[in-house]
C-alpha positions as CSV (number, residue, x, y, z in Angstrom):
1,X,0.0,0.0,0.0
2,X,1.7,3.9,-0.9
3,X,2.1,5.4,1.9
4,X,0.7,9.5,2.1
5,X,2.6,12.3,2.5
6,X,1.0,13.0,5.8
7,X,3.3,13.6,8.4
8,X,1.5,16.0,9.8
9,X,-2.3,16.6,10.6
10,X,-4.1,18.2,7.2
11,X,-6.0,21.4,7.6
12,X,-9.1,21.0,5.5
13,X,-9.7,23.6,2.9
14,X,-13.4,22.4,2.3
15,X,-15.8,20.8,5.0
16,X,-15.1,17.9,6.7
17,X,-15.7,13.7,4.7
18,X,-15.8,11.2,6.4
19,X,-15.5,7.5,5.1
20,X,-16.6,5.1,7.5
21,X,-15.5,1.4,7.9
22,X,-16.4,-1.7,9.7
23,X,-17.1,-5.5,8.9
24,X,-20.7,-5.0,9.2
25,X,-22.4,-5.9,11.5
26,X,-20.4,-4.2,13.8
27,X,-22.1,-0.6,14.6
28,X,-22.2,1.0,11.2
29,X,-25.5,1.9,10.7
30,X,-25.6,3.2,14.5
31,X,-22.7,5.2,13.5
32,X,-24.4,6.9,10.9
33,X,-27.3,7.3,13.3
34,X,-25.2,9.1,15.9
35,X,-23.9,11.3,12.8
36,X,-26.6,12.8,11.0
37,X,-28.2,13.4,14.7
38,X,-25.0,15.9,14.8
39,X,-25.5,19.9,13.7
40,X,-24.9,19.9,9.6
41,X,-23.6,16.4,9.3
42,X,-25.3,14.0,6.2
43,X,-23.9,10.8,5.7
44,X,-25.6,7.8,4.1
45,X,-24.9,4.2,5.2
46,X,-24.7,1.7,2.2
47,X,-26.1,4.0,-0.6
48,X,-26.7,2.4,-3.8
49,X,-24.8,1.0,-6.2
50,X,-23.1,-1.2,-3.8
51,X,-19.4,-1.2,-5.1
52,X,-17.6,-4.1,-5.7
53,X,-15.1,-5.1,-2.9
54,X,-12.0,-5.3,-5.2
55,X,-11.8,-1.3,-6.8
56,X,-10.2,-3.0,-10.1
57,X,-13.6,-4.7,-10.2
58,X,-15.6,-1.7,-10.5
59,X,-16.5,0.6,-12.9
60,X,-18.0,3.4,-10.6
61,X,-16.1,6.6,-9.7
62,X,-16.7,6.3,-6.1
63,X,-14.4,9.7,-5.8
64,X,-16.7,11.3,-7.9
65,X,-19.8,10.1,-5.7
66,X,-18.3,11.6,-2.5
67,X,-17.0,15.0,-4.0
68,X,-21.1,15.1,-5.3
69,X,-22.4,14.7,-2.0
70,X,-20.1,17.4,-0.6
71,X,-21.1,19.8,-3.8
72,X,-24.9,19.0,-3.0
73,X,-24.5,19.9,0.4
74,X,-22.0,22.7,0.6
75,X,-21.2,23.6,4.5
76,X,-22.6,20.4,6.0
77,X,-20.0,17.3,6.8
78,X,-20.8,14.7,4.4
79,X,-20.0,11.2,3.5
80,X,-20.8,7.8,3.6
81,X,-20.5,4.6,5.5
82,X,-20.0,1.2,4.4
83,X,-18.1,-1.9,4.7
84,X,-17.2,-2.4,1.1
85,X,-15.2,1.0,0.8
86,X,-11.8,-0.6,2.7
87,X,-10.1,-0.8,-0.3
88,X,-11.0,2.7,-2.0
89,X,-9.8,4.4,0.9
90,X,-6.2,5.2,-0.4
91,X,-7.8,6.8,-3.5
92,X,-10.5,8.5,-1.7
93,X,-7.6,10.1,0.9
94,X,-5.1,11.2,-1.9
95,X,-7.8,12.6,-4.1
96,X,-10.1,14.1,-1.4
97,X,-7.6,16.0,1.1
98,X,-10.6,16.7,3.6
99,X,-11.6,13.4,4.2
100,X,-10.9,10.8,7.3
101,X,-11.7,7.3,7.5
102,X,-13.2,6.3,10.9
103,X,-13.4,2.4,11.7
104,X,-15.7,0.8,14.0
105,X,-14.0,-2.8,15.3
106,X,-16.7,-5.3,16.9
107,X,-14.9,-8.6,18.6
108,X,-14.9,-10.7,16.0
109,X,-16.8,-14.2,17.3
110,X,-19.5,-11.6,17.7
111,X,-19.5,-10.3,13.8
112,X,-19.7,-13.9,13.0
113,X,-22.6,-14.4,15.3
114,X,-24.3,-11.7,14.2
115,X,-24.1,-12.5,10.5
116,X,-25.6,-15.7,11.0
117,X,-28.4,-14.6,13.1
118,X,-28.9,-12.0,10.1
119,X,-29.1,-14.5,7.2
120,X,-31.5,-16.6,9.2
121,X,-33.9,-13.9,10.0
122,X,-33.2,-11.9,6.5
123,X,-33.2,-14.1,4.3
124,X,-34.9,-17.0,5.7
125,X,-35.9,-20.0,3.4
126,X,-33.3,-18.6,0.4
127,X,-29.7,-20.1,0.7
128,X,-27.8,-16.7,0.5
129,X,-23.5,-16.7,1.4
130,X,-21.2,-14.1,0.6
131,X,-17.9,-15.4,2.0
132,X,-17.5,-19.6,1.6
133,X,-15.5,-19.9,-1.1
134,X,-17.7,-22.5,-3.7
135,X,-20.5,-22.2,-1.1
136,X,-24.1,-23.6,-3.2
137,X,-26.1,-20.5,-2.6
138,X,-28.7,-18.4,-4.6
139,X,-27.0,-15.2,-6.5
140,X,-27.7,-12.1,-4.3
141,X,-27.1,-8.4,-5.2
142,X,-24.5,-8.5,-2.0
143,X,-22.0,-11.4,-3.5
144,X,-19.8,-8.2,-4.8
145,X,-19.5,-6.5,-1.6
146,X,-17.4,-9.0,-0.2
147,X,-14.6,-11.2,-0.8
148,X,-14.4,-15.1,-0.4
149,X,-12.3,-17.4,1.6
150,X,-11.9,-21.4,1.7
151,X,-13.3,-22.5,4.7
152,X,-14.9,-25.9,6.8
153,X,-18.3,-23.4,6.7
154,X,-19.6,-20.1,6.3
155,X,-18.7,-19.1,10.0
156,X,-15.7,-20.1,9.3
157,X,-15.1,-18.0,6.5
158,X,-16.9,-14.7,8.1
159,X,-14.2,-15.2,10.7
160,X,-11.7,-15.2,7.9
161,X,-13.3,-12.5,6.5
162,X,-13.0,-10.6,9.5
163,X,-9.3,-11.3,10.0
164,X,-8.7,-9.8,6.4
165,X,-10.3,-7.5,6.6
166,X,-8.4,-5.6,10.1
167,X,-5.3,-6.5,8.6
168,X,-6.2,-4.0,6.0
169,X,-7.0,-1.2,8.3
170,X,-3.8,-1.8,10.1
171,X,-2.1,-0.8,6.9
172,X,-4.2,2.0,6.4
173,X,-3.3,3.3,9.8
174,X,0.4,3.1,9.3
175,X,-0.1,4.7,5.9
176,X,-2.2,7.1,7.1
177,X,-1.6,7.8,10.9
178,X,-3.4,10.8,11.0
179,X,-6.5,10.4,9.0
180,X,-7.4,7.1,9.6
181,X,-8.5,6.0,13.4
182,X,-9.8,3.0,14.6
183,X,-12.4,2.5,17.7
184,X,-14.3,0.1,19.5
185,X,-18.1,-0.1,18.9
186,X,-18.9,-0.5,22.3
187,X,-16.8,2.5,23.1
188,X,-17.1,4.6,20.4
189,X,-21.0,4.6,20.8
190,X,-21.6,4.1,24.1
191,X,-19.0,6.1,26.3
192,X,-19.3,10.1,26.3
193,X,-16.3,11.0,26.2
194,X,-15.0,8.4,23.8
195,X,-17.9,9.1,21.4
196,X,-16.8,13.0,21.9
197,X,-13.4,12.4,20.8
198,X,-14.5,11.2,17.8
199,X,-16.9,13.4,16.2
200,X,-14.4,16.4,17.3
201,X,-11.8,14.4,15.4
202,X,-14.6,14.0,12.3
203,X,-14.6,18.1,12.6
204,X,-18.2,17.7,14.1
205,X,-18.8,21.1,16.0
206,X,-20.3,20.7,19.4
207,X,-20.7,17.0,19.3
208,X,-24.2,15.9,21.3
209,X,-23.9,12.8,22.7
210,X,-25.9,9.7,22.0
211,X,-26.0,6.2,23.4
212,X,-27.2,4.1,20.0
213,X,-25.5,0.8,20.8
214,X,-26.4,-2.2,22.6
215,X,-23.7,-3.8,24.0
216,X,-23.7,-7.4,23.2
217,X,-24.5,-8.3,27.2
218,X,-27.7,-6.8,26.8
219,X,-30.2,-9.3,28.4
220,X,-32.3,-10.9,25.4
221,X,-36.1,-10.5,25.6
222,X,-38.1,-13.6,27.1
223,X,-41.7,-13.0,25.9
224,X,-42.8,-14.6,29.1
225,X,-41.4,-13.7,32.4
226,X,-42.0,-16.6,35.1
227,X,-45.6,-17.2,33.4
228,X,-46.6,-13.9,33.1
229,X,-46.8,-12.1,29.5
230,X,-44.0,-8.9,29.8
231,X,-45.8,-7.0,27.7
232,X,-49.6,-5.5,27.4
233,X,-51.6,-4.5,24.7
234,X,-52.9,-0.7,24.8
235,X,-55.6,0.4,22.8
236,X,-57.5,3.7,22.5
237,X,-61.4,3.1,21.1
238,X,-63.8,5.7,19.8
239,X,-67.2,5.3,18.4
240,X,-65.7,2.0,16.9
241,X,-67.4,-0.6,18.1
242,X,-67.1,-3.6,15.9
243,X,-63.5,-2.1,15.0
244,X,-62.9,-3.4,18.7
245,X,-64.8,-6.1,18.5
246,X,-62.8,-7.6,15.6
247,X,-59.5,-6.2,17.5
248,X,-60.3,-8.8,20.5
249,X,-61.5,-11.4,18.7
250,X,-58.1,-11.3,16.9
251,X,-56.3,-11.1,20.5
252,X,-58.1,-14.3,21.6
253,X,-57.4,-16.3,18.4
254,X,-53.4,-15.4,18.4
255,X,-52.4,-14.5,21.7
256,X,-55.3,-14.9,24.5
257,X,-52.6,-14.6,27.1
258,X,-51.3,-11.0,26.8
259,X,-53.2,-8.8,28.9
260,X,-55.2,-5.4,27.0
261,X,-55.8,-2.1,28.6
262,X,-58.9,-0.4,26.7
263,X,-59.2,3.5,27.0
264,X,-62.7,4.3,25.3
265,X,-64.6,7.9,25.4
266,X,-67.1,6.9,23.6
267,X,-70.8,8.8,23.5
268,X,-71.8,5.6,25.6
269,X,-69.0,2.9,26.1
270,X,-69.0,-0.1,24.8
271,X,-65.5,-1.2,25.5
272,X,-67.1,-2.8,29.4
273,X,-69.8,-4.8,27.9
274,X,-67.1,-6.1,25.2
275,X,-64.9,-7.2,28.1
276,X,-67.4,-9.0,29.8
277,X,-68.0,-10.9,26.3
278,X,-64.3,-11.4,26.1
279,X,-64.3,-12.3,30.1
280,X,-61.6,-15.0,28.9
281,X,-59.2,-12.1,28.2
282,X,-57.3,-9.9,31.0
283,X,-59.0,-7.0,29.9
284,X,-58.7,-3.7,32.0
285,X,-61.0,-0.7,30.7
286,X,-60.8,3.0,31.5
287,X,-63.7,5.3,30.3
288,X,-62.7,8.5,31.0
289,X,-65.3,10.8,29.8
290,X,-66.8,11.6,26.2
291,X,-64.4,12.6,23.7
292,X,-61.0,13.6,25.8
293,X,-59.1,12.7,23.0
294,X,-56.5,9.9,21.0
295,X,-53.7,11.7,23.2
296,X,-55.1,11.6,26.4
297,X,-56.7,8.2,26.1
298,X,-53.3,6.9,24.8
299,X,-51.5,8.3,27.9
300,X,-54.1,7.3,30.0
301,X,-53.8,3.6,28.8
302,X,-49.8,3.8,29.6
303,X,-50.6,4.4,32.9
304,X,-52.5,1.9,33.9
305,X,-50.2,-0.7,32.3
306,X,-48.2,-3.3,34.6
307,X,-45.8,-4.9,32.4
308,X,-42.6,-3.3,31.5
309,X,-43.6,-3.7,27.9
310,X,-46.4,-2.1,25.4
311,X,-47.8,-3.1,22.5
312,X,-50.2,0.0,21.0
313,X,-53.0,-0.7,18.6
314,X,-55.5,1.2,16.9
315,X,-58.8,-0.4,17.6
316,X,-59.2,-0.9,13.4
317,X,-56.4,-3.1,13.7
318,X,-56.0,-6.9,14.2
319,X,-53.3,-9.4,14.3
320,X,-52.9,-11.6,11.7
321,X,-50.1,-14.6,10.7
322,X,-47.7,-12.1,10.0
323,X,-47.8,-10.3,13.3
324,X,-44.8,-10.8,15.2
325,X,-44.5,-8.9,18.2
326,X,-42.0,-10.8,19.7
327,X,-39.8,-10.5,17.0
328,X,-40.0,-6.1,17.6
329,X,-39.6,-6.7,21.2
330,X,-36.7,-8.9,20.3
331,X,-35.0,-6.0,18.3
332,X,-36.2,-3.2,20.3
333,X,-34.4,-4.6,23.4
334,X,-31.4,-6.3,21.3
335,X,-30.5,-3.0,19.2
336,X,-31.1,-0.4,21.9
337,X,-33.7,1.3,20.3
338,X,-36.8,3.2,22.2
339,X,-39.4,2.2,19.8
340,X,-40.1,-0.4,17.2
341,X,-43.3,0.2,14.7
342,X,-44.5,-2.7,12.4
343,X,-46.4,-2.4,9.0
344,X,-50.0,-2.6,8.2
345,X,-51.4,-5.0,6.2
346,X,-54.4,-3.5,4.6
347,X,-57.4,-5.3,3.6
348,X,-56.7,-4.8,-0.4
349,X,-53.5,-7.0,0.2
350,X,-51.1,-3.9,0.1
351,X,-48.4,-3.5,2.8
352,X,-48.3,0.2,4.1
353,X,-46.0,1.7,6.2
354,X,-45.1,5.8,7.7
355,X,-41.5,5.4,7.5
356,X,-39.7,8.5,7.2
357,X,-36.6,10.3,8.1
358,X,-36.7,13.8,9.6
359,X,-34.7,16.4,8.0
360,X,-35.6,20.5,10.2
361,X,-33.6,23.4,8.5
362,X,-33.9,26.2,9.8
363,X,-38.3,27.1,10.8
364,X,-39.3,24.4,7.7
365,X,-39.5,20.6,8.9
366,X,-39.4,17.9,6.6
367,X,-40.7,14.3,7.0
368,X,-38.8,12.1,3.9
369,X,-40.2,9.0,3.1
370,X,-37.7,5.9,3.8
371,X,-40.2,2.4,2.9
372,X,-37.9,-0.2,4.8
373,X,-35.0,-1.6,2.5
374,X,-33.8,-4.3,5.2
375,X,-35.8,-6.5,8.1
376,X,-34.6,-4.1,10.4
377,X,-35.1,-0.5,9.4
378,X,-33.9,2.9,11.5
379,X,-36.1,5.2,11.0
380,X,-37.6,8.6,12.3
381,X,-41.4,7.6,11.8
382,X,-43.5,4.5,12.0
383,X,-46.9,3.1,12.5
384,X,-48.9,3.5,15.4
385,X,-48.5,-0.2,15.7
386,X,-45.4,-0.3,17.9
387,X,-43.6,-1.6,21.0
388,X,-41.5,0.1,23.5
389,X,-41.0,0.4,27.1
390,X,-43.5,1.8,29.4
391,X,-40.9,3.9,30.7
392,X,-40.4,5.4,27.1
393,X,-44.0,6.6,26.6
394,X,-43.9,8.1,29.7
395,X,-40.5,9.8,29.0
396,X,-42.2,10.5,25.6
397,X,-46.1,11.2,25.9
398,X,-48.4,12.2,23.6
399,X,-49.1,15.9,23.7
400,X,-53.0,16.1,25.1
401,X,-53.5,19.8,23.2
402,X,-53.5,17.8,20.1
403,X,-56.2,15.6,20.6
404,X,-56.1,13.9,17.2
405,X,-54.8,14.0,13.4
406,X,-50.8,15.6,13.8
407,X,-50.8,13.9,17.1
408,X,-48.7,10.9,15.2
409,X,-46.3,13.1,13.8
410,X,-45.9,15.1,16.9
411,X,-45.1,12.2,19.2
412,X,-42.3,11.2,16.6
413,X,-41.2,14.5,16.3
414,X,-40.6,14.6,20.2
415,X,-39.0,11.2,20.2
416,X,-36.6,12.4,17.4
417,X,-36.3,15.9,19.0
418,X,-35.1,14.2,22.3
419,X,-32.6,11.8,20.8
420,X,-34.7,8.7,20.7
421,X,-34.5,5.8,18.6
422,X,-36.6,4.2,16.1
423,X,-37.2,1.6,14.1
424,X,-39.3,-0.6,11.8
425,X,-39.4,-4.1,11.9
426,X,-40.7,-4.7,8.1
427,X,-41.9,-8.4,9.0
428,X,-44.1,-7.4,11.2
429,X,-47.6,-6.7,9.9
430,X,-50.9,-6.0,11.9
431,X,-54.3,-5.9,10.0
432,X,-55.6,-2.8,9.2
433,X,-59.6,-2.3,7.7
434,X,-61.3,1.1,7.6
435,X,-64.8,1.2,8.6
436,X,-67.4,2.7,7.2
437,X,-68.3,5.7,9.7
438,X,-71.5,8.3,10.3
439,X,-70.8,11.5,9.8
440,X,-70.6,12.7,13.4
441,X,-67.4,10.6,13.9
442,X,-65.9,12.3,10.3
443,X,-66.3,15.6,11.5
444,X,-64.9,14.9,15.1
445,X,-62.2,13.9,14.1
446,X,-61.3,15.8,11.1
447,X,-63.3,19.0,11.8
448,X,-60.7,20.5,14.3
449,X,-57.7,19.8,12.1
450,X,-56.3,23.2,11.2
451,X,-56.2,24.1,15.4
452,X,-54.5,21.2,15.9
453,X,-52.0,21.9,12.9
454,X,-51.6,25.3,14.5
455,X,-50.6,23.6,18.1
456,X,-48.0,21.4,16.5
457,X,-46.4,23.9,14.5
458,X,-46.2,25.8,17.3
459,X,-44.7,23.6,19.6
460,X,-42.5,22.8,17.5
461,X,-41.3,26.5,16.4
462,X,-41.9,25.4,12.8
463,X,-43.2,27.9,10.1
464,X,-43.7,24.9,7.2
465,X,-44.5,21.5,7.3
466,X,-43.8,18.5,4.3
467,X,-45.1,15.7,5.6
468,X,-45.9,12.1,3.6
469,X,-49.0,10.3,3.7
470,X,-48.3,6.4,4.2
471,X,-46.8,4.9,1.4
472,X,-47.7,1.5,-0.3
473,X,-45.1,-0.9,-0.1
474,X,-46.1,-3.9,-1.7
475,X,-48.8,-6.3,-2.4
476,X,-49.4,-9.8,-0.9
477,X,-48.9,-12.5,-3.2
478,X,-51.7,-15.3,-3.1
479,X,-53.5,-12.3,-0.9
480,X,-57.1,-13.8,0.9
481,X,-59.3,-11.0,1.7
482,X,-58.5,-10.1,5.7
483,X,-61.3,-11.4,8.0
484,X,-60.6,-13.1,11.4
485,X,-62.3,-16.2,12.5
486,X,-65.7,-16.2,13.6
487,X,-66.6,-12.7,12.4
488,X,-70.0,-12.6,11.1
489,X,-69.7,-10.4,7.7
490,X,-73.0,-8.4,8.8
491,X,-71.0,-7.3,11.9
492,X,-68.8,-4.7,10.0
493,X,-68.4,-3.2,6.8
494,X,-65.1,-2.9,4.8
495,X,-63.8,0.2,2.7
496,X,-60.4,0.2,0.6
497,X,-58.2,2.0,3.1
């Protein structure tokens, strides 16, 4: 490897790139995480095309791709972060005197571990391998991001991989002493003053720190703690009755054992006389008064919750096969993140989802659309099917001003304002089916929209708003028309949502 002429530490004439590195599965998307949360810092993690591991491979300027980023956001650190840009990083540093590499190193037994857990849930029944050397195994758009080693199996050869792959960044650092620093995840993401160090050495400006990493001791999730389910449904109702109806019916079918707390400020409740139908269910219900609002009969539900966990529904939703709330509890408590939202699956057979990164310059806030592109997905906004800690919706309430409509993008906006974290776990699906309503429950709950708006924006010191609606994601193949057992059809009616 040519070593750089850099004896001494380079004075950037341009703002700050970064390049970052790691095996994967090693901190890299946290990293990014902790990044962009920084003042004017945009880096991407893995953008498209994924480059070929060997540069003589590949036909794409990757120089040219940073020095783009940088020209599109002039004044802001940019740059991006990814495990197959180990080799271009002598290029990138001679051509691009403003950049530094920084390299995340996860103990290597628990990369290996972690990839394997990550083709099982990822990838399931397909046969994918990017590192045995003559492994059988279906082509897969990552093949070309990594090389391939001869080994007993593919733990074996991640192992390998992982050797390789820190012998190279050894040589970078001894080429590069001063641009190219290497750091523990657990350190680099979890300690203060670690974490400080290096987003002052990045040339962030007054770093804000951030814990976004796990550390692999992390107790696992047991979905059942000595008998008892560790986590409780919460559901707000309205004028909704056979929304509910269906709701429980779908609890007792899938998962009879997980208690439900019921907040309903309906004209006349209805949410008692459906838990003495469902009597079979743990079913606690609150009736507050008429009309007091989704944000109040939300935080009211959180309350009155006993298990550390929550799972919130909207009374129009069900579960279904494809509801796995273990699996989000499971990455909410593995990953370190605050909340983990699911997807709807909607009665046409389409998959939607309210994934969206949030971008605030200056009074004008912007809500991006980001439809999952991986199992596990970080993102700003979700569903409000989610999980999290009790302790996290009471850290992070809904604002009770806002009674309903930006009351979703307001609680996410506070999560995100306060430094939480967030993600979608994209197999996750809960049934979603619009009823058909009177008009007295259209103009409740979308005649007072514009006060609300007014609320939120002030709040939130914002003079514009962009906000998505929720996107389709896909359609169900072989789709059946949702219905849960032992509905009868004359119960509800069903709209396109």
């Amino acid at each position: 490897m040519q070593a750089a002429s850099d004896s001494q530490p380079a004075v950037p004439e341009q703002s700050p790139i970064i390049i970052g590195l790691g095996t994967g599965r090693c901190g890299t998307h946290s990293l990014v995480d902790l990044l962009n949360a920084q003042h004017q810092v945009r880096v991407t993690h893995e953008p498209r095309p994924i480059l070929n591991w060997n540069p003589q491979a590949e036909t794409h300027d990757v120089v040219a791709r940073f020095q783009r980023r940088s020209k599109r956001h002039a004044g802001s650190i940019t740059g991006e972060v990814a495990q197959y840009l180990l080799l271009y990083v002598p290029r990138l540093l001679d051509e691009l005197p403003q950049a530094k590499a920084v390299v995340l190193k996860r103990p290597r037994e628990q990369v290996a571990r972690s990839y394997m857990r990550w083709i099982e849930k990822a990838y399931r029944d397909k046969r994918v391998d990017h590192w045995l050397e003559g492994a059988t195994a279906q082509p897969h758009l990552w093949d070309s991001a990594y090389p391939r080693f001869e080994a007993a199996d593919t733990f074996e050869a991640i192992c390998k991989y992982w050797d390789w792959y820190y012998e190279h960044v050894e040589a970078l650092v001894d080429a590069y002493p001063h641009r190219v620093r290497v750091w523990s995840t657990e350190s680099a993401l979890n300690d203060p003053q670690i974490q400080q160090q290096v987003l002052e050495w990045l040339g962030v400006r007054e770093p804000q720190w951030r814990r976004v990493w796990s550390s692999a001791t992390t107790p696992k999730i047991d979905a059942h703690v000595n008998g008892s389910p560790s986590y409780t449904f919460c559901i707000k109702t309205f004028e909704r009755e056979p929304a509910l109806w269906r709701c429980l019916t779908s609890i007792r079918r899938y998962v009879p054992h997980v208690p439900v707390v019921i907040c309903d400020d309906s004209a006349r409740p209805y949410a008692p006389r459906l838990a003495h139908e469902f009597s079979d269910l743990s079913i606690k219900v609150l009736t507050p008064g008429f009309d007091v609002g989704l944000s109040r009969g939300r935080n009211l539900a959180v309350e009155a919750v006993d298990t550390e966990f929550i799972c919130q529904l909207d009374d129009d939703n069900f579960i279904v096969d494809e509801t796995d709330i273990d699996g989000m509890l499971r990455v909410l408590v593995e990953n370190g993140y605050d909340i983990v939202t699911g997807r709807f699956l909607e009665s046409d057979g389409s998959i939607k989802g309210w994934e969206a990164r949030f971008h605030i310059i200056d009074t004008v806030f912007y809500a991006q659309p980001s439809p999952p592109e991986k199992p596990i997905w970080p993102t700003n906004m979700g569903m409000n099917f989610l999980v999290a800690r009790k302790s996290t919706l009471k850290q992070y309430p809904y604002c009770e001003q806002i009674k309903i409509g930006r009351e979703h993008v307001d609680f996410y906006l506070s999560v995100f304002r306060a430094g939480g974290r967030v993600a979608c776990y994209a197999p996750s699906l809960v049934g979603h089916c619009h009823m058909r309503l009177g008009r007295q429950y259209v103009s409740m709950r979308h005649g007072r929209d514009s006060d609300f708006d007014e609320i939120f924006m002030d709040r939130h010191g914002l003079s514009h708003a962009i906000m998505p609606l929720g996107h389709v994601i896909c359609h169900m193949k072989n789709f059946k028309p949702l219905r849960p057992q032992n509905v009868a059809p004359s119960t509800f009616q069903q709209t396109k949502a």
